[in-house]
Every structure is written in structure tokens, then in C-alpha cells.
N, C-alpha and C positions, 0 to 999 in steps of 0.2 A: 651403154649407160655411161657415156662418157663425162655428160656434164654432173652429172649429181642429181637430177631434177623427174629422173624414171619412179615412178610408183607401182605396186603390186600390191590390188585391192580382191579381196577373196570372200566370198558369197557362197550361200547353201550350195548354189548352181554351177557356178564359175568361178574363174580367177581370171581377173583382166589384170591384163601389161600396160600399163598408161606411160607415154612417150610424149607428151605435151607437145607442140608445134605451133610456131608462130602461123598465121594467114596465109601470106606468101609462101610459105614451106609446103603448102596441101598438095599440092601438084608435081612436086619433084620427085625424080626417078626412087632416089634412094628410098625417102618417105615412102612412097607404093612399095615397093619390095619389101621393104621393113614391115609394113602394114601387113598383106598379105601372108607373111610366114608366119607372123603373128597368128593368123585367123585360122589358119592348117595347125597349127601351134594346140 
């Protein structure tokens, strides 16, 4: 959560971790990693 800009929105059901990303960012390694442990998370 380095820039400031990470959200945690929480629902009956869930809690999502929102890490905003530019376009070009979708595909990069870290992004997927990050995404994923998220979703095991």
C-alpha cells in the first residue's frame, strides 16, 4: 500500500482489497501475484 491510493470496501458477503491499476499494469508479474493472494486471501 505504498502510494496511498489501496481501498478496503466491505459488504454483507465480502471484503474486497482494491489496488487500482493503470491499463498497461494488467499484465505484469507482480500485478498477477499480488492479484492472486489477494483472491486465496
Amino acid at each position: 500500500m505504498a502510494n496511498g491510493y489501496n481501498f478496503v470496501a466491505e459488504t454483507q458477503d465480502a471484503i474486497y482489497l482494491l489496488e487500482p491499476k493503470a491499463r498497461n499494469q494488467m499484465n505484469d508479474a507482480e500485478v498477477i501475484a499480488k492479484k492472486e493472494v489477494a483472491v486465496k486471501w
